[in-house]
C-alpha positions in Angstrom: 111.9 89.5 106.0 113.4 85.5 105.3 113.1 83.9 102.4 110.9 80.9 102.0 112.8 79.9 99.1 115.9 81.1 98.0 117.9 80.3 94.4 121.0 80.6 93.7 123.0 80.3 89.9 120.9 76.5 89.8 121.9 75.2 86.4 120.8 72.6 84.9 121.8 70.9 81.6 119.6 68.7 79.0 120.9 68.2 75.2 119.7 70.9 73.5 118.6 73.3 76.9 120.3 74.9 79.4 119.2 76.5 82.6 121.8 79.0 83.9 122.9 81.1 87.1 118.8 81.4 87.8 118.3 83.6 90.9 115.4 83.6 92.7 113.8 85.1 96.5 110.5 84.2 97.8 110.3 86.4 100.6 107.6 85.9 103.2 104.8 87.7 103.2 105.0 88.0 99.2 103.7 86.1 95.8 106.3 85.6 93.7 105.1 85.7 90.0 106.8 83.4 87.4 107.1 84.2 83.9 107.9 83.2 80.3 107.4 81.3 77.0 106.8 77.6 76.9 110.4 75.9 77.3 112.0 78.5 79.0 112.6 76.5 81.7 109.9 77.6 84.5 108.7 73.9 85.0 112.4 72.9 85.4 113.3 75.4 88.2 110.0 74.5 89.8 110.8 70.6 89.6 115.1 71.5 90.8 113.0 73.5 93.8 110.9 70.6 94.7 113.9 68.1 94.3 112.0 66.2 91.3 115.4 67.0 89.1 118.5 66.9 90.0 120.1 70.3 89.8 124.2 70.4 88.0 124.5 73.2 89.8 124.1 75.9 92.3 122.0 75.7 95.4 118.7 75.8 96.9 117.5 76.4 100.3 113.7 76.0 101.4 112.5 77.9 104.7 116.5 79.2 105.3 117.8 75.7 105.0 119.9 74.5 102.1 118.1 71.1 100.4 121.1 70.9 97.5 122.1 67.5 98.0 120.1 67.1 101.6 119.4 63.6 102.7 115.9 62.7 100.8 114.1 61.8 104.5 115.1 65.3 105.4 113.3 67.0 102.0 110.7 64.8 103.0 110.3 66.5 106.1 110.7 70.2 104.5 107.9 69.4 101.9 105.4 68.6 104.8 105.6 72.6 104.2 105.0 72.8 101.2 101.7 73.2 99.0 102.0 72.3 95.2 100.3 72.5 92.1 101.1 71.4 88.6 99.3 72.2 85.2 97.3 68.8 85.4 95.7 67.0 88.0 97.8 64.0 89.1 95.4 61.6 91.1 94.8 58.4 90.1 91.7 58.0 87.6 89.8 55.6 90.0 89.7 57.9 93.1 86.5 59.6 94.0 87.5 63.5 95.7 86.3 62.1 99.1 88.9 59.3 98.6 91.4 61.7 97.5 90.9 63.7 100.6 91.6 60.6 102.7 94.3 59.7 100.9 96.4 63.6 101.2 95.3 63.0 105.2 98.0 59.9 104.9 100.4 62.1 103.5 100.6 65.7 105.4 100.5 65.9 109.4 98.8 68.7 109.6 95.7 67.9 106.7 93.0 69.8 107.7 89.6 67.6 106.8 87.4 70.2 107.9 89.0 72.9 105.5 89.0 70.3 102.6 85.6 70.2 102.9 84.6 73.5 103.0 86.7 74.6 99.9 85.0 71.2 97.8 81.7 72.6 99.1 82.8 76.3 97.5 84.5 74.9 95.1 81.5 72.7 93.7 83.6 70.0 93.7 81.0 67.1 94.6 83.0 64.4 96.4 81.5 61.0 95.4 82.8 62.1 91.8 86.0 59.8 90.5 89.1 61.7 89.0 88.4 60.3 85.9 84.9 62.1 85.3 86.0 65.5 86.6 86.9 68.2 83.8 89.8 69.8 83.9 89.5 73.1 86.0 87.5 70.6 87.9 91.1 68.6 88.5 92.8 72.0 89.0 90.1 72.7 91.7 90.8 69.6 93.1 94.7 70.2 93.2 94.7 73.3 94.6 91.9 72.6 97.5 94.6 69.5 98.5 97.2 72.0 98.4 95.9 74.6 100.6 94.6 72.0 103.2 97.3 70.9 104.8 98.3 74.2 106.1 101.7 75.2 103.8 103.5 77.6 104.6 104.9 78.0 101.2 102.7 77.0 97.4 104.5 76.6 94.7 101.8 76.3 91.7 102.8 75.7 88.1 100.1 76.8 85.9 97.2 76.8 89.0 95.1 78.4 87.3 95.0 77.0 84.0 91.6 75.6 82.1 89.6 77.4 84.9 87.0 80.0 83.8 87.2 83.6 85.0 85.1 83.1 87.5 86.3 80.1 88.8 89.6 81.8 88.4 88.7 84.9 90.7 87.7 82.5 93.2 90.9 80.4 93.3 92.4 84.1 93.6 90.7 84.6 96.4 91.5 81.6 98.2 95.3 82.4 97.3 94.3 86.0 99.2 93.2 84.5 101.8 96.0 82.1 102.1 98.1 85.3 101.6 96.5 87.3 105.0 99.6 85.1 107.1 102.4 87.0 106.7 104.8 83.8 107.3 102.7 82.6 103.9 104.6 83.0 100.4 103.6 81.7 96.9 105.6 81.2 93.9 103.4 80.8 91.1 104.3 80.6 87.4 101.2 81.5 84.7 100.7 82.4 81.5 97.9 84.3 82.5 99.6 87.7 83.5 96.3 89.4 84.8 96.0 87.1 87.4 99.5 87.6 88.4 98.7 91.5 88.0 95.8 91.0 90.7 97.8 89.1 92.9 101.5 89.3 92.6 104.0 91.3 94.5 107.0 90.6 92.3 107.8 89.4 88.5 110.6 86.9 87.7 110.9 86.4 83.9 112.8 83.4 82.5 113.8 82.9 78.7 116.1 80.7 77.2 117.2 79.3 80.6 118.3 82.4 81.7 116.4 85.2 84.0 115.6 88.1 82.1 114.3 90.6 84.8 113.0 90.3 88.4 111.3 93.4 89.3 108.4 94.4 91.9 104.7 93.9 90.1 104.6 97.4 90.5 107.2 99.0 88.5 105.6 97.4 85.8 101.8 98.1 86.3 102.1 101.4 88.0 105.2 103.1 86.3 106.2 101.7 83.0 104.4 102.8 79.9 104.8 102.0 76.3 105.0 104.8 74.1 104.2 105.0 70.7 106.4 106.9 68.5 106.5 107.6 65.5 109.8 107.8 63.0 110.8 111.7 64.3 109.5 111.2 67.6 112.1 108.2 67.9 114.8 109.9 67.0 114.3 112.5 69.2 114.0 110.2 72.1 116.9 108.1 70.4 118.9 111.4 70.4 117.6 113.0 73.8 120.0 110.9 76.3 116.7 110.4 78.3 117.8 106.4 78.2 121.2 105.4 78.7 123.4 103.2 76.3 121.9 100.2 76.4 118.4 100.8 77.8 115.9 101.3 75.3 113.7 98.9 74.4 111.8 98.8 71.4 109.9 97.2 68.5 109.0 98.4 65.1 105.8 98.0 63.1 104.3 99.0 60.3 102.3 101.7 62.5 105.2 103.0 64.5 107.5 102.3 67.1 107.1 101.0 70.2 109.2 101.8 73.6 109.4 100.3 76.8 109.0 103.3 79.6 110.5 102.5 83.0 109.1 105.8 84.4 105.5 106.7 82.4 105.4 110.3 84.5 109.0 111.1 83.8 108.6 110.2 79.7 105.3 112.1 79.3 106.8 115.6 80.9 109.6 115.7 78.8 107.9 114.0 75.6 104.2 115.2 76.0 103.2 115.4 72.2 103.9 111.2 72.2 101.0 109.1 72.9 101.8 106.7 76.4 100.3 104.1 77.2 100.2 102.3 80.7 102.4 99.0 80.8 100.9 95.8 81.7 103.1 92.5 82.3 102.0 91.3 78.5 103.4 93.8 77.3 106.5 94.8 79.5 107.8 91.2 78.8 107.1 91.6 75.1 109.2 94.2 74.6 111.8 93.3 76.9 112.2 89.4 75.4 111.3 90.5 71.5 112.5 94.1 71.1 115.7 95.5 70.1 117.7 97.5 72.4 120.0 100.3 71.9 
């Protein structure tokens, strides 16, 4: 399987942040989920990818070719490929959604009219409205239907789904599902909201402090890790059972307990059965690997 996109050690330097030896592979055929506190430098590896910043370090290739440093006609060219969304809708104010469609048409070789207008119809996006007078999951509507109509091969969304409504949100899903059924298709796609990258994600990259913290498939996470919650004895007998190695365990304290992170939920509960396990969700799986001490 190729990568779409493929990152290697990109840094990145501003006074005051740092974004170091990042890794990243968007295979195709997969969704890519992007994860991790405001100002851990997500938006930054999204902008290096897209050649908005100029990286101080490492390299980038899009669709098996290396951009680091490619001519900018060239990037041009590679971009035609490439569907994107940011966390705010960046047409000018004046600009009706018809226009807008007109205008995207200009920009991308293979814009797709037809398909515009069939998501704006499902989208209830009507198009003699201006940018100025839509709301924002309106604008995020509009964003994403421009970035799915020109045929991309890859998206790359930052924050798609943000101010949309659940329902709204299940049907922008779906439209990333359906984008999904071509298996030369990929999406890298960084959210704060983890259930949608739960429905929808086949992998989790987690960035904190300009560093990646884990990159694992979705379903480690959702279908084997569990949190258990332990009180003081039942720690130390996990503590003192070698079932983690040195260096492993991950957990938080609170007044009510102890919390561990459980790569394998099946494993723990046959040789701890008298602790109560939970199932892990992304929420929480980044919790306590980000927060939680580790011994």
């Amino acid at each position: 399987m190729s990568d779409l996109l493929r990152i290697r050690n990109l840094e990145k330097h501003y006074e005051g942040f740092d974004l170091q030896n990042v890794n990243i592979d968007v295979p195709a055929g997969s969704v890519v989920g992007f994860v991790g506190s405001n100002g851990a430098g997500k938006t930054t590896t999204i902008k290096a990818t897209l050649g908005l910043v100029r990286p101080d370090g490492g390299s980038i290739a899009l669709f098996g070719e290396e951009v680091t440093g490619a001519p900018s006609k060239r990037l041009a060219e590679l971009k035609q490929r490439i569907g994107v969304v940011f966390d705010t809708c960046s047409f000018p104010d004046e600009l009706s959604v018809e226009t807008v469609g007109k205008l995207m048409a200009q920009c991308y070789r293979s814009w797709n009219s037809a398909a515009f207008h069939t998501f704006a119809k499902a989208f209830e996006l009507p198009l003699d409205k201006t940018v100025k007078d839509l709301s924002r999951g309106m604008g995020m509507k509009l964003s994403l239907i421009c970035a799915l109509s020109h045929n991309p091969d890859l998206l790359v969304l930052d924050e798609a789904t943000a101010g949309l409504d659940p329902l709204a949100r299940e049907q922008a899903l779906d439209a990333l599902r359906l984008f999904m059924n071509e298996p030369k298709h990929a999406i890298f796609m960084s959210s704060h909201i983890t259930s949608d990258l739960e429905k929808i994600a086949d992998y989790i990259v987690c960035i904190d402090g300009g560093r990646i913290v884990f990159a694992v498939e979705k379903d480690a996470i959702t279908d084997f890790a569990g949190v258990a919650q332990c009180r003081a004895a039942e720690f130390d007998a996990v503590v003192d059972s070698g079932f983690f190695a040195p260096g492993t365990l991950h957990f938080e304290r609170s007044a009510y307990g102890t919390a561990v992170l459980v790569p394998d939920r099946l494993a723990f509960a046959a040789r701890f059965p008298q602790i109560v396990l939970d199932r892990a969700d992304i929420d929480a799986y980044m919790s306590l690997m980000l927060k939680g001490d580790v011994r």
